[in-house]
C-alpha positions in Angstrom: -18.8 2.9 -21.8 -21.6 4.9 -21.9 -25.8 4.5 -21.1 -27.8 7.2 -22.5 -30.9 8.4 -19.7 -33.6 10.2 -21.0 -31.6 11.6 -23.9 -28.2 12.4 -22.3 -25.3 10.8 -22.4 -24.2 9.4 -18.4 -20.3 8.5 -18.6 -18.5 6.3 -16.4 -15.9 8.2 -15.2 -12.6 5.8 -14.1 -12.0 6.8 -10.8 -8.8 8.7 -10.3 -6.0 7.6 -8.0 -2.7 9.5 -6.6 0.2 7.3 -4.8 -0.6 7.4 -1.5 2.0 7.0 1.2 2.4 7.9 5.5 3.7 7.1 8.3 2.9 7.7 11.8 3.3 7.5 15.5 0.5 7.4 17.7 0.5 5.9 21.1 -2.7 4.2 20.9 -2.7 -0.1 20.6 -2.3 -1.4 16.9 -5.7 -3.4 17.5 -7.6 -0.2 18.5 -6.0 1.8 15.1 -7.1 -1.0 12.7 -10.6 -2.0 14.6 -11.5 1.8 14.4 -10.6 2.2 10.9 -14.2 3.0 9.6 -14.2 2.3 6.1 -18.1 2.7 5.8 -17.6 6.8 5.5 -15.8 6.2 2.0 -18.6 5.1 -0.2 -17.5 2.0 -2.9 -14.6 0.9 -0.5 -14.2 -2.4 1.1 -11.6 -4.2 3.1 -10.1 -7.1 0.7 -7.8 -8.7 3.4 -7.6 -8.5 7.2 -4.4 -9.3 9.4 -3.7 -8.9 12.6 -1.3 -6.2 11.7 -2.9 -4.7 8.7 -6.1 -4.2 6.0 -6.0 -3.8 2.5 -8.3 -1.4 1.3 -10.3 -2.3 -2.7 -13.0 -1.1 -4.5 -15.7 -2.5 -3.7 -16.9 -4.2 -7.3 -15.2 -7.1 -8.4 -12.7 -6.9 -11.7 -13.1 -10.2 -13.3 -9.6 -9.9 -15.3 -6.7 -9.8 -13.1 -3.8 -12.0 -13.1 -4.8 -14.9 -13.1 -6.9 -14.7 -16.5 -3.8 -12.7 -18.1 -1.7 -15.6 -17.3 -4.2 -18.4 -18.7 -4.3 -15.9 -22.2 -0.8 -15.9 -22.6 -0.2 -19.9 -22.0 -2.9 -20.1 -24.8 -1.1 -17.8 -27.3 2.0 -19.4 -26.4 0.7 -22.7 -27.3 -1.5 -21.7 -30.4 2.2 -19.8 -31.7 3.9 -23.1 -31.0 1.4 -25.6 -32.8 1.7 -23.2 -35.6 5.4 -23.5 -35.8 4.3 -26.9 -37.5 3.4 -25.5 -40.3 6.0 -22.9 -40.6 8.6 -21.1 -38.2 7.8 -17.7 -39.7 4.9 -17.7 -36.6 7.6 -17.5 -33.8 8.3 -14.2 -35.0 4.6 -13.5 -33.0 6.1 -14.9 -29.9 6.1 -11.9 -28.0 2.2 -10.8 -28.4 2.2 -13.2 -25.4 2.4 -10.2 -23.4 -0.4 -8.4 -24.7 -2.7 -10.1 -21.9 -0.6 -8.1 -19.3 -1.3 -4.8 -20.2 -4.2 -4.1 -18.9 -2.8 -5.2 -15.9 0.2 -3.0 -16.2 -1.7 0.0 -16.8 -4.5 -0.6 -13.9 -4.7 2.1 -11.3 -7.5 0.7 -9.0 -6.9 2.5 -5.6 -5.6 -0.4 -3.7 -3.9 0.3 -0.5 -2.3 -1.5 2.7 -2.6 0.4 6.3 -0.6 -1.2 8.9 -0.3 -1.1 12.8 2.5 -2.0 14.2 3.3 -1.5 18.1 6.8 -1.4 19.1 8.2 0.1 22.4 4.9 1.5 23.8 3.9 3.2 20.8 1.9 2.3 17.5 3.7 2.9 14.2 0.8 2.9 11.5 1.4 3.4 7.9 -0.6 3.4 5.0 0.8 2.9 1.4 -0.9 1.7 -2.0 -3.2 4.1 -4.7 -5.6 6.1 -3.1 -9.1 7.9 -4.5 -9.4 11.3 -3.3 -12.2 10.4 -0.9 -10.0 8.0 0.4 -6.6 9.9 0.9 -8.9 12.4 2.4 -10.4 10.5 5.3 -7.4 8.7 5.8 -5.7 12.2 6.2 -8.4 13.0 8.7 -8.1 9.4 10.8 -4.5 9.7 11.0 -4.7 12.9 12.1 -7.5 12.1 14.9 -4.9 9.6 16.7 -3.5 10.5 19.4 0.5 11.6 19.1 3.2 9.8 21.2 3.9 11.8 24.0 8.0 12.8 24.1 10.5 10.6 26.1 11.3 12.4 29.2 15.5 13.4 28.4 17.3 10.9 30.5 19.5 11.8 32.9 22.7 9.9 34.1 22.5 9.5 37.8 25.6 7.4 38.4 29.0 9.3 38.2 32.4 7.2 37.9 34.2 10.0 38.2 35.5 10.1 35.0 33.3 13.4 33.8 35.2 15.6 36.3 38.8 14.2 36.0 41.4 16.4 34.5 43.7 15.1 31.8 47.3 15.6 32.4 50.5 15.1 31.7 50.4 12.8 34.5 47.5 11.3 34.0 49.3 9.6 30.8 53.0 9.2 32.0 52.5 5.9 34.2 
C-alpha cells in the first residue's frame, strides 16, 4: 500500500513485533499494577479486554479479517468443491485450498499481548506475555521496572528445641 503526497511516495510500514515475555514480583496489590498500567504513553495501543486479573493489550485500528471470516471462506470453498463433485470427482483433488483463508491468519504478527496480576502470599506476581512493538516492550520494560520489589522473607529461625539437634547417636542409642 502506498499514497503518493506531493510527489513522494509515503509507505505504510507493518509495524514490527518481537515475542515478548516477563515475570515479576512486586509487593504492590494486583488492582493497583493493572489500574496504573497507563497505556495512553504508547501511541496506537488500546486495551481489548479487561479482567480483574488481567488486560490484553491491541492495536488500536480494527482488522476486519480474523477468524471468524477465515472460517466462513473455507465453509464456502468446502461447499462450492463439494457441489462440484456432481459433475466430476476430479474437484476433490482441490479440497485442501480450504486452508488458504487461514494464512493470513497464520502469518499475522499484530503485537497482541496479556499482562497479568496476580497476588498470592502478600506479594503481586505480574506477567506480561503476547507480541510486543518496540514502543511497547519499552514502556513495559520501564513500568515493570518502576514497581516496587518484594522486600526478602526475614530467614526463619526455629525457636522450639526437642532435643533431638543435640543428642548424640550411639551405639546405645540403637541397641534397645
Amino acid at each position: 500500500m502506498s499514497k503518493y503526497v506531493r510527489g513522494q511516495a509515503v509507505i505504510h510500514k507493518r509495524t514490527s513485533t518481537v515475542p515478548y515475555q516477563i515475570a515479576t514480583r512486586t509487593s504492590r496489590p494486583a488492582q493497583e499494577v493493572l489500574a496504573q498500567f497507563d497505556l495512553e504513553r504508547v501511541p496506537g495501543m488500546v486495551v481489548a479486554e479487561h479482567g480483574v486479573h488481567y488486560l490484553v493489550i491491541r492495536p488500536a485500528r480494527r482488522v476486519r479479517y480474523g477468524p471468524e471470516m477465515a472460517a466462513g471462506f473455507a465453509i464456502v470453498i468446502v461447499l462450492a468443491l463439494l457441489i462440484l463433485t456432481a459433475v466430476t470427482p476430479v474437484v476433490l483433488v482441490a479440497l485442501p485450498a480450504a486452508v488458504l483463508p487461514a494464512l493470513p491468519l497464520l502469518i499475522d504478527h499484530r503485537p497482541d499481548l496479556a499482562l497479568s496480576a496476580i497476588e498470592d502470599e502478600g506479594e503481586t506476581r505480574v506477567t506480561a506475555h503476547g507480541q510486543a512493538s518496540a514502543d511497547l516492550a519499552e514502556y513495559l520494560d520501564h513500568y515493570l521496572e518502576s514497581l516496587p520489589s518484594v522486600a526478602p522473607a526475614p530467614p526463619e529461625t526455629d525457636t522450639e528445641d526437642d532435643g533431638w539437634a543435640d543428642a548424640e547417636m550411639n551405639e546405645d542409642f540403637f541397641s534397645e
